[in-house]
Each structure stands twice: as structure tokens, then as C-alpha cells.
C-alpha positions in Angstrom: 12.1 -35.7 -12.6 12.1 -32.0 -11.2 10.7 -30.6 -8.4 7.8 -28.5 -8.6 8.4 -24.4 -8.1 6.6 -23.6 -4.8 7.1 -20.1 -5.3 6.8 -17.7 -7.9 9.8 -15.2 -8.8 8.9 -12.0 -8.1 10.4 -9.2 -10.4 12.9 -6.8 -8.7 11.0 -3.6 -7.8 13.0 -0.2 -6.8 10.7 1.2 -4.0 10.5 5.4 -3.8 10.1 7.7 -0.9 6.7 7.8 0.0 5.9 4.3 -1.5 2.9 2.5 0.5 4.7 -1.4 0.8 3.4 -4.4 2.7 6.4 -5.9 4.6 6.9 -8.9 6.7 9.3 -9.2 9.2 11.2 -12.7 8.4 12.4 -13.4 11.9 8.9 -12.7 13.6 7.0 -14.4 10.9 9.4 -17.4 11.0 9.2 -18.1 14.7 5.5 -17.6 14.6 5.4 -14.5 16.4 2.5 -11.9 15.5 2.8 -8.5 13.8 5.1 -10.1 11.2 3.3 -7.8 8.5 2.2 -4.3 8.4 1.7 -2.0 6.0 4.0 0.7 5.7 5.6 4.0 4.4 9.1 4.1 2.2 11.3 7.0 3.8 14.4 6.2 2.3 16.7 3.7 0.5 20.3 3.4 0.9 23.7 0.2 0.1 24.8 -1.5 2.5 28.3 -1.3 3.0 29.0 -4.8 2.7 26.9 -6.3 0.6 25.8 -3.0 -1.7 22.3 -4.7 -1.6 20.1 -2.1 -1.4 17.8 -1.2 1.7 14.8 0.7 2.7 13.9 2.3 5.9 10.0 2.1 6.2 7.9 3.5 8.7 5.4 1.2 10.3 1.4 3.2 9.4 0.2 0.8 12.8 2.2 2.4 15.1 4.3 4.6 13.3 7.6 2.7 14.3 10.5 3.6 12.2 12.6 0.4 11.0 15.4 0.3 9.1 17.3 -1.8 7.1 14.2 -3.9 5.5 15.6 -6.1 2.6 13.4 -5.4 -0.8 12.4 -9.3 -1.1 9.9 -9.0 2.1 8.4 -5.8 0.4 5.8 -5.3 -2.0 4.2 -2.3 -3.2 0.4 -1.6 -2.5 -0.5 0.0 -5.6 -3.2 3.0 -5.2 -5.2 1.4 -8.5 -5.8 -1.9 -6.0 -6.5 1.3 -2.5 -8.9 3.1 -5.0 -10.8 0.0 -6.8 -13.8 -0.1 -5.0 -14.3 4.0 -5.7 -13.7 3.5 -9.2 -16.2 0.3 -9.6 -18.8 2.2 -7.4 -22.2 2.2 -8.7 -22.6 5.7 -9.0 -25.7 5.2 -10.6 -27.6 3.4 -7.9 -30.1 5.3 -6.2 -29.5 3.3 -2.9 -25.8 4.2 -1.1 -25.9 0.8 0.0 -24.8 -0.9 -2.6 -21.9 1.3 -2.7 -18.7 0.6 -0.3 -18.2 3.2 2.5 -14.9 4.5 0.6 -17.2 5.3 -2.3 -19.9 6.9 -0.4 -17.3 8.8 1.5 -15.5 10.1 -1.7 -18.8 10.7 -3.5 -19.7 12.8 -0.2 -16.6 15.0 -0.8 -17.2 15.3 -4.4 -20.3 16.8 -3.9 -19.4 18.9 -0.7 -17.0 20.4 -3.1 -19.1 20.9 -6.2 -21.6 22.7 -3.5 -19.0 24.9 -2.3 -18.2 26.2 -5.9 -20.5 29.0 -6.7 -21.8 28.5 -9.7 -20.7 30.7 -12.5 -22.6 32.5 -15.3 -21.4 32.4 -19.3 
């Protein structure tokens, strides 16, 4: 009888400069420290010497904390389709701003600011 998988295998992902990742620090997390995970900012990859495993330097977006050396299997990319969801679903077509989420009413606000700055041109 086999064991169960308790984990599912996550596909190898190549992370570029300026990628937004969610990493977790294994030692921290492990010992049950806080501020294991934070979101941050992709600034470069490199190989390590000895192992040729590749490795990313991220800065931390919290406190803007530069670490280096993070291993690509405590990463994972935040894609901007999951950041910019809520804006997309909006209900643009409700009359009350309620219903919508603050990033929607915020980027509906610039939309319009913009469109308002435009002058209007004649044909």
C-alpha cells in the first residue's frame, strides 16, 4: 500500500528581474519564528558555484531588505492577473461605488481623472 502525496509538485518556474514572488524563509518558518513570508521583488539570478542550482536575490517590499541567495522551491510568482482581479471583475455598472473594491474605485478614479484631463477633440 502507498503512502498518500502530501504535497503537490510544483512545476519549475525561471523567475525574471522585476518578478513580484512570495517567499518564505525555511529556517524562520521551520523554527516557528515570524516573518517567514513576505512578498518580494526579483533583482537578479545567478549559479551557485557548487551546486550550479540557480539562485535569486529578492528584495523584501516590507522593509525593503535585500536577501540573497533564496532557493526557487520557497518562491512563487504573484501573478498581476490574481493583483488586478478585483479591478477587472468590478461592477462598473453599479451606480453605488460600494459594491466595488477600493482598488477598483481607485483605478476607475484615475481613469476618469485622465479622460477629464484630455481635451476633447473635434472631427
Amino acid at each position: 500500500m502507498t503512502q498518500p502525496q502530501t504535497q503537490a509538485a510544483q512545476p519549475k518556474v525561471t523567475y525574471t528581474k522585476g518578478d513580484i514572488v512570495l517567499f518564505r524563509d525555511v529556517e524562520r518558518f521551520w523554527l516557528g519564528l515570524p516573518g517567514h513570508t513576505f512578498v518580494g521583488r526579483v533583482e537578479r539570478s545567478w549559479r551557485h558555484v557548487d551546486t550550479r542550482k540557480v539562485k535569486y536575490d529578492v528584495t523584501d517590499l516590507r522593509s525593503y531588505r535585500y536577501v540573497a541567495g533564496i532557493d526557487a522551491d520557497y518562491m512563487r510568482l504573484l501573478p498581476a492577473v490574481d493583483a488586478m482581479h478585483d479591478i477587472d471583475t468590478a461592477p462598473l455598472s453599479e451606480p453605488d461605488t460600494g459594491a466595488m473594491s477600493p482598488a477598483a474605485v481607485a483605478w476607475l478614479r484615475q481613469h476618469l481623472a485622465q479622460d477629464a484631463a484630455v481635451p476633447a477633440q473635434r472631427i
